[in-house]
C-alpha positions as a Markdown table, in Angstrom:
| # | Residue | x | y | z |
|---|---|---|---|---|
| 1 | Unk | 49.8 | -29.7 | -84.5 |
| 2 | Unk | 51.7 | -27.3 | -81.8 |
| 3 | Unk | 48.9 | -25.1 | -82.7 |
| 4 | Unk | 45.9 | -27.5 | -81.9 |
| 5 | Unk | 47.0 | -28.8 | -78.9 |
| 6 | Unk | 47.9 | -25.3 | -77.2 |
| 7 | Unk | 44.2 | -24.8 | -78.0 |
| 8 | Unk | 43.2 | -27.9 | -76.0 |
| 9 | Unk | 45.5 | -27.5 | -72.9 |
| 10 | Unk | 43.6 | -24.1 | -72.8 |
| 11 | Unk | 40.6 | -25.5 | -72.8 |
| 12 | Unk | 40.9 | -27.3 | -69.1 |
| 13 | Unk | 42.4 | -24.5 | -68.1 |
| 14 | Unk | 39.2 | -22.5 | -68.8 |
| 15 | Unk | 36.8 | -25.0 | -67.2 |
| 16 | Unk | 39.1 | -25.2 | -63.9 |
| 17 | Unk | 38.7 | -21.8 | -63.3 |
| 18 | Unk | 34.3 | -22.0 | -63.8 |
| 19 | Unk | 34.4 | -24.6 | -61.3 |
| 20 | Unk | 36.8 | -23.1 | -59.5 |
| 21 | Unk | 34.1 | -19.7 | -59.5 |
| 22 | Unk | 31.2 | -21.8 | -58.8 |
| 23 | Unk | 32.6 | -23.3 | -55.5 |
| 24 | Unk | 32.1 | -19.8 | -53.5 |
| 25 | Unk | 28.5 | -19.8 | -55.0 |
| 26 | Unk | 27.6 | -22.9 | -54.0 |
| 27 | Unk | 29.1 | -22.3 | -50.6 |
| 28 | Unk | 27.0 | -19.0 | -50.5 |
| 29 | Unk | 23.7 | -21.1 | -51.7 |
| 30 | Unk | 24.3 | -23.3 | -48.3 |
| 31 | Unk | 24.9 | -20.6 | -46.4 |
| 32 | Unk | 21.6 | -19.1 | -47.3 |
| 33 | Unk | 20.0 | -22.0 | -46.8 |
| 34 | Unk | 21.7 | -22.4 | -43.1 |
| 35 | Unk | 20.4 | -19.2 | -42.4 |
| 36 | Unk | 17.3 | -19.7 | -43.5 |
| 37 | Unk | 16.9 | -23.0 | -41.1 |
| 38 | Unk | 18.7 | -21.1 | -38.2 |
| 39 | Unk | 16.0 | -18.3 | -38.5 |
| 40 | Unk | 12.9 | -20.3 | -36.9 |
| 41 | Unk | 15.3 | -22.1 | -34.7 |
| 42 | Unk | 16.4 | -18.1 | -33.5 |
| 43 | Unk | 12.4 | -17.1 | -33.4 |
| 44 | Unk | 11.6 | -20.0 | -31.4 |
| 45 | Unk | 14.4 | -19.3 | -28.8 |
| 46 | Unk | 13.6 | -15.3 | -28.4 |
| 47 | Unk | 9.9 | -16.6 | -28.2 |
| 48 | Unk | 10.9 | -18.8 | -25.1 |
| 49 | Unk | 12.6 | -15.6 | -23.4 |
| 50 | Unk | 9.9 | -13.3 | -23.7 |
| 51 | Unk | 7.7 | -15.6 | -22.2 |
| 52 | Unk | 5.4 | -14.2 | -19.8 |
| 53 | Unk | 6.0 | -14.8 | -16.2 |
| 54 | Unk | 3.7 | -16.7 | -14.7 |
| 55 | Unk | 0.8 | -14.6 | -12.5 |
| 56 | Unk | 1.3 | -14.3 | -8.6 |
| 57 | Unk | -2.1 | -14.4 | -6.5 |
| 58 | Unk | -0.6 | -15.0 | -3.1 |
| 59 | Unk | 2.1 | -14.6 | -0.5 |
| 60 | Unk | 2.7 | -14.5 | 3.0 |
| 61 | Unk | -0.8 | -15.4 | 3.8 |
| 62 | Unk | -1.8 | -12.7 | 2.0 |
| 63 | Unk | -3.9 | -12.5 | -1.6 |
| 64 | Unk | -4.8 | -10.2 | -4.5 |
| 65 | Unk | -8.1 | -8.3 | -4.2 |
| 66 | Unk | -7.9 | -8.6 | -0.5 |
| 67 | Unk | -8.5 | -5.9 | 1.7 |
| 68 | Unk | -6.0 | -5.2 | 4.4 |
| 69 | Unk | -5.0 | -2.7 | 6.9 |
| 70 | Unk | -1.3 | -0.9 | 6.9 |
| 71 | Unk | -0.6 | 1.2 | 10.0 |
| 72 | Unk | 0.7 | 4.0 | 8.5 |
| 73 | Unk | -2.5 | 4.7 | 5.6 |
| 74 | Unk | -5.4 | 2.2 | 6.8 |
| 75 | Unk | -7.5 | 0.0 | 4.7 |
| 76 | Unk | -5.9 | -0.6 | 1.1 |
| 77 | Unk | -6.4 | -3.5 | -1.5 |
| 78 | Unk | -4.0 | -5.5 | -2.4 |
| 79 | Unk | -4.4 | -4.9 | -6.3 |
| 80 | Unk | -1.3 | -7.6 | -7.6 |
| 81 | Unk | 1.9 | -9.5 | -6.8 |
| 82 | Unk | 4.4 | -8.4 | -8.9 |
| 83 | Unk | 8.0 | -9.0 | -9.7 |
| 84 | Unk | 10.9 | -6.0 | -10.1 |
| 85 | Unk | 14.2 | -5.9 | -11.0 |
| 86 | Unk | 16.1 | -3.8 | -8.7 |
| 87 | Unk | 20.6 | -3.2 | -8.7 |
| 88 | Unk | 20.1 | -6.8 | -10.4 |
| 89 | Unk | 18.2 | -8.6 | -8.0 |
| 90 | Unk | 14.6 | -9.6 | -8.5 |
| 91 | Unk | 12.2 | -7.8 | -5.6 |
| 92 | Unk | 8.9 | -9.4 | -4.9 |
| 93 | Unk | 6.0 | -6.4 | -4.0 |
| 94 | Unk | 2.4 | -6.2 | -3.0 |
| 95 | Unk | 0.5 | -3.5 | -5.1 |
| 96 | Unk | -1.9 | -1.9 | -2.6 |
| 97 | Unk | -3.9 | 1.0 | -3.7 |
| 98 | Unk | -5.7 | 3.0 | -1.5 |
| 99 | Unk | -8.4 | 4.7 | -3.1 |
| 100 | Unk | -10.1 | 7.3 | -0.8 |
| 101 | Unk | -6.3 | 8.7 | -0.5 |
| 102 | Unk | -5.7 | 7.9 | -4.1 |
| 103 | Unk | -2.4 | 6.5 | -3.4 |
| 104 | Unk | -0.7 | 3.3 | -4.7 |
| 105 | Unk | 2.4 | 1.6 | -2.6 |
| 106 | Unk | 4.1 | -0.7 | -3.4 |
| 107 | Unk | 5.6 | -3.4 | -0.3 |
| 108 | Unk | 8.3 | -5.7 | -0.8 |
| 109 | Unk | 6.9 | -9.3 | 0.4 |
| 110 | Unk | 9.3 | -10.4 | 2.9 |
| 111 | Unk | 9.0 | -7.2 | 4.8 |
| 112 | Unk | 5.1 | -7.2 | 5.4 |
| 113 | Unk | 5.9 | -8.2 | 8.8 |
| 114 | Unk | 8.6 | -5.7 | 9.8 |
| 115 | Unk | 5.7 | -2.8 | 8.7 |
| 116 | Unk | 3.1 | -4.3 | 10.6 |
| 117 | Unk | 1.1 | -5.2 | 7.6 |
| 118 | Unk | -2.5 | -7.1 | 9.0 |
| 119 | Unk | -5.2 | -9.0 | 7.6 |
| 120 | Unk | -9.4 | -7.0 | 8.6 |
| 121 | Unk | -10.0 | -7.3 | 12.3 |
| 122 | Unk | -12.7 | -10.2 | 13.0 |
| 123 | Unk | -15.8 | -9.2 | 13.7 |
| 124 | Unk | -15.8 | -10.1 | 17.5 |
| 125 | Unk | -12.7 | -7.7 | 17.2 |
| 126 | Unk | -14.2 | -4.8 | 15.4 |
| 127 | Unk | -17.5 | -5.4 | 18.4 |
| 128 | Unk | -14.7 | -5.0 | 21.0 |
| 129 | Unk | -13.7 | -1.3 | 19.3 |
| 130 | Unk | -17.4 | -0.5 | 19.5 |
| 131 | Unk | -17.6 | -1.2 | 22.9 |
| 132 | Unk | -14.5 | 0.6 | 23.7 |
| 133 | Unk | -16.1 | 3.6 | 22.5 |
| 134 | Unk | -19.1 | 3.6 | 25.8 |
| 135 | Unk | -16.0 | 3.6 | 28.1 |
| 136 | Unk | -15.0 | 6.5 | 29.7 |
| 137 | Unk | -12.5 | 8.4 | 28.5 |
| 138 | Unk | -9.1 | 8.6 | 30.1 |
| 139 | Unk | -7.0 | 12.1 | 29.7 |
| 140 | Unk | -4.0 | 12.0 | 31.1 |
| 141 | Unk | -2.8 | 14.8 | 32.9 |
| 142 | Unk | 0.7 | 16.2 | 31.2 |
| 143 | Unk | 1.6 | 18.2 | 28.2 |
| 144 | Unk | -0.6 | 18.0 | 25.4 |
| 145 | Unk | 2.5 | 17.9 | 22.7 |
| 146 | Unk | 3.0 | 14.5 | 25.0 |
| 147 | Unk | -0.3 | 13.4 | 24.9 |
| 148 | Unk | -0.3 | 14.2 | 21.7 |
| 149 | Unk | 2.5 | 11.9 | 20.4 |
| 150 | Unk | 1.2 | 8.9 | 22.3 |
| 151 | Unk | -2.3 | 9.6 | 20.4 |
| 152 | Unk | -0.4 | 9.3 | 16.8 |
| 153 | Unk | 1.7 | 6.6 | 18.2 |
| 154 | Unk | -1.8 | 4.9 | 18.6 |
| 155 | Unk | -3.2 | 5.6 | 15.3 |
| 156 | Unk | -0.5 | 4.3 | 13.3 |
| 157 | Unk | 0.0 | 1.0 | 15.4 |
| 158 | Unk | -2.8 | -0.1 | 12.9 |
| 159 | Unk | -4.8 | -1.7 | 16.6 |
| 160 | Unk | -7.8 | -1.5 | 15.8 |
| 161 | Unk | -8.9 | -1.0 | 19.9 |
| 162 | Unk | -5.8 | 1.8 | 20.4 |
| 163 | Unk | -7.3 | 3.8 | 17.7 |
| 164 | Unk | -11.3 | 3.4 | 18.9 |
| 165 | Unk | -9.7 | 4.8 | 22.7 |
| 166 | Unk | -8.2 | 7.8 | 20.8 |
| 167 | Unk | -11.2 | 8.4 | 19.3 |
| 168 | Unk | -13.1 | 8.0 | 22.3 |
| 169 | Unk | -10.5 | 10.3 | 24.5 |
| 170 | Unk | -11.2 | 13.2 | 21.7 |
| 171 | Unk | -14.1 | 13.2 | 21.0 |
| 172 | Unk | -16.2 | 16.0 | 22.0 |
| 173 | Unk | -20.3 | 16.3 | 22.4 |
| 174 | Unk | -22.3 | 19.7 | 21.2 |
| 175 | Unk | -22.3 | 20.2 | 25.4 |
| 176 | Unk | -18.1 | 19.9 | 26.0 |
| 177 | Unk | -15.8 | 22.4 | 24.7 |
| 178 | Unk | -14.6 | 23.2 | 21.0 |
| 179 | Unk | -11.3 | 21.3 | 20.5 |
| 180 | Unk | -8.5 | 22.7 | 19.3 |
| 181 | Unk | -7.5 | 22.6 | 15.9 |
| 182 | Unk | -4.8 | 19.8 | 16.8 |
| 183 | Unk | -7.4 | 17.7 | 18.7 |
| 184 | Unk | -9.4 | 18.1 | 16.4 |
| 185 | Unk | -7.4 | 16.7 | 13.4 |
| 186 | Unk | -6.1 | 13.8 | 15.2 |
| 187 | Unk | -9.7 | 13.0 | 16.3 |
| 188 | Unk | -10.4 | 12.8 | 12.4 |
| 189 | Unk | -7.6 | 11.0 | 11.6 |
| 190 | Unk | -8.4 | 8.1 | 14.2 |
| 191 | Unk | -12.0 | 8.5 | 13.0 |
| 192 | Unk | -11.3 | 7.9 | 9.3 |
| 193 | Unk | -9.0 | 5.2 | 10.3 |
| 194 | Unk | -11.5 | 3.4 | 12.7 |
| 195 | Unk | -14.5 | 3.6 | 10.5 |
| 196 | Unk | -13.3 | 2.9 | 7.1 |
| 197 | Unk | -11.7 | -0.6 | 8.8 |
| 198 | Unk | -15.7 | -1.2 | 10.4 |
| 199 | Unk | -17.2 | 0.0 | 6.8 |
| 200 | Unk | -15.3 | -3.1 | 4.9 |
| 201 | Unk | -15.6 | -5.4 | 7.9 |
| 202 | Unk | -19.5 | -5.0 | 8.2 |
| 203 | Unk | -20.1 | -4.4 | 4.3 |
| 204 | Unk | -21.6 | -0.8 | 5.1 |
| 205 | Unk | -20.6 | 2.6 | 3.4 |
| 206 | Unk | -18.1 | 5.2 | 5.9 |
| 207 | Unk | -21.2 | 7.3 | 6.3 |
| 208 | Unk | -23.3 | 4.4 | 8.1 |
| 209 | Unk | -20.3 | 3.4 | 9.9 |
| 210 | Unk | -19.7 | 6.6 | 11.3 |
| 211 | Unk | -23.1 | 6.5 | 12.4 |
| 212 | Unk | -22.6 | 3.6 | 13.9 |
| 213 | Unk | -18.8 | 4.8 | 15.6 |
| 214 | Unk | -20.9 | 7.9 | 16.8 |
| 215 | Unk | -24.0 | 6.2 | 18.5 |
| 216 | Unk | -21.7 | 3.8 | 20.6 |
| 217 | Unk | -19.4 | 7.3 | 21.7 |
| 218 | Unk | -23.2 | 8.8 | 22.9 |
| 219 | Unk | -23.6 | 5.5 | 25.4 |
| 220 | Unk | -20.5 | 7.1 | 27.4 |
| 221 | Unk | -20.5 | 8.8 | 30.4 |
| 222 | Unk | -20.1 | 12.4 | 30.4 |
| 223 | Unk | -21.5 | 12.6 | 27.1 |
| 224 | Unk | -25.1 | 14.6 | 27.8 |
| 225 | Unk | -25.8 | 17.9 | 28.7 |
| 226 | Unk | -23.6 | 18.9 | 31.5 |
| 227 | Unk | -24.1 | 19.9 | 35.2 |
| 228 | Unk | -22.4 | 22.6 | 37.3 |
| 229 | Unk | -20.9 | 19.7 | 39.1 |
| 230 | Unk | -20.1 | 17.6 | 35.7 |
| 231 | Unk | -18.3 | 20.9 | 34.5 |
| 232 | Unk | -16.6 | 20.9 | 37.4 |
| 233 | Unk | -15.5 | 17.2 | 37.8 |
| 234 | Unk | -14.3 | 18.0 | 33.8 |
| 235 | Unk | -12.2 | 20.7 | 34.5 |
| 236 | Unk | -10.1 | 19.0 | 37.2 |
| 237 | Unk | -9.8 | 16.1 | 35.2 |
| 238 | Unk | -8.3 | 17.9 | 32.4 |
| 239 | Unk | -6.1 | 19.6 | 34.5 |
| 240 | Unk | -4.9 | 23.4 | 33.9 |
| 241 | Unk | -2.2 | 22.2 | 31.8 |
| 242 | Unk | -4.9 | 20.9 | 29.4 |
| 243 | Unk | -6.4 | 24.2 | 28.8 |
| 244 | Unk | -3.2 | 25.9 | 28.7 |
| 245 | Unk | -2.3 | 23.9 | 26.4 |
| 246 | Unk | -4.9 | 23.4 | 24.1 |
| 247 | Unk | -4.9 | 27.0 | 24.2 |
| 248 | Unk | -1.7 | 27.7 | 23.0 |
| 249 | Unk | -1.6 | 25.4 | 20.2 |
| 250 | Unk | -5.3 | 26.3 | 18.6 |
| 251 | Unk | -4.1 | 29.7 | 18.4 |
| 252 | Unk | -0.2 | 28.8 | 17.2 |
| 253 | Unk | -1.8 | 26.2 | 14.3 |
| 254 | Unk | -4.7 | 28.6 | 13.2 |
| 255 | Unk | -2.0 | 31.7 | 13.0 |
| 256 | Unk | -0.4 | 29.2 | 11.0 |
| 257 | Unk | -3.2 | 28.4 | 8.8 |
């Protein structure tokens, strides 16, 4: 009988320890299943993070696709809005591209006014430029380095007017004298400026507006074919210095060349 019942107190001892094993399985079964029901929950989170931001078409008055002048480069289009992550802080930025230069900058938002960032000129400004270019034109007489900062000043200032009176001021007819090579690329430079603003303005190509810049400079005074007495009336308007100094740099800039 000792024999019998040392075989049936082993027996419970035996199932205690199955149950005992199949505790951690069961546990393991739940925690499979937890996982499984945390995974979608996980998906759906990660899905709401990478959510994509939503599309800016506008600020500051200003829009995607719209043309607009910046001093330093001229006429560009505003191509998007976007948002940038910069040292940890998010930076707002117009995308403007300009084509002809194939250049793309990007402009923080908030400091459109600081670089003097503009909207097209209106038509009864752009007429204004035209008529600016019949004028006569007005040489001051000192230095040409001088004369020749105020001209860039003007080109840059992204004034539509400033930049038609530089243009006027250089410009030279078949009659007049060669300009230098510093004239001359400053004269271009107000030029490209100046037409490529009246091109998207008037919905015409650069070469009609050109055209256009070019007939108006023709209407000025001094423009035909010159007299002894216009010649002379030209020379002391320019002033010796003028010469001198136009002189000077053609040679200096084409050495360099």
């Amino acid at each position: 009988m000792a024999k019998k019942t040392s075989k049936s107190s082993a027996k419970p001892s035996k199932s205690k320890t199955v149950a005992k094993a199949k505790k951690p399985a069961k546990a393991a079964k739940v925690s499979k299943t937890a996982a499984k029901g945390a995974g979608p929950k996980a998906g759906k989170v990660a899905a709401r993070v990478e959510e994509p931001k939503k599309v800016l078409t506008q600020r500051q008055g200003f829009k995607t696709n719209e043309y607009v002048v910046y001093p330093a480069h001229g006429v560009g289009q505003i191509l998007a809005i976007e948002e940038q992550e910069i040292a940890g802080a998010t930076l707002e930025l117009f995308v403007i591209n300009f084509m002809k230069d194939k250049m793309t900058l990007r402009v923080p938002t908030a400091k459109v006014a600081n670089v003097g960032m503009r909207k097209l000129s209106e038509p009864p400004l752009v007429k204004r430029a035209l008529e600016t270019l019949k004028g006569r034109a007005r040489v001051k007489r000192t230095m040409w380095s001088r004369r020749a900062q105020e001209y860039e000043a003007k080109i840059n200032s992204g004034d539509i007017v400033a930049i038609a009176e530089v243009v006027r001021d250089l410009f030279r007819s078949e009659s007049q004298p060669e300009q230098s090579y510093s004239e001359r690329q400053l004269y271009e430079a107000a030029l490209d400026r100046l037409s490529r603003e009246i091109a998207v303005v008037q919905h015409v190509t650069e070469t009609e507006a050109v055209k256009e810049i070019e007939a108006n400079l023709a209407k000025s005074p001094r423009r035909g074919v010159k007299t002894d007495t216009d010649a002379t009336a030209a020379a002391d308007a320019d002033g010796d210095d003028t010469d001198g100094e136009d002189g000077e740099d053609s040679v200096s800039e084409d050495e360099a060349a």
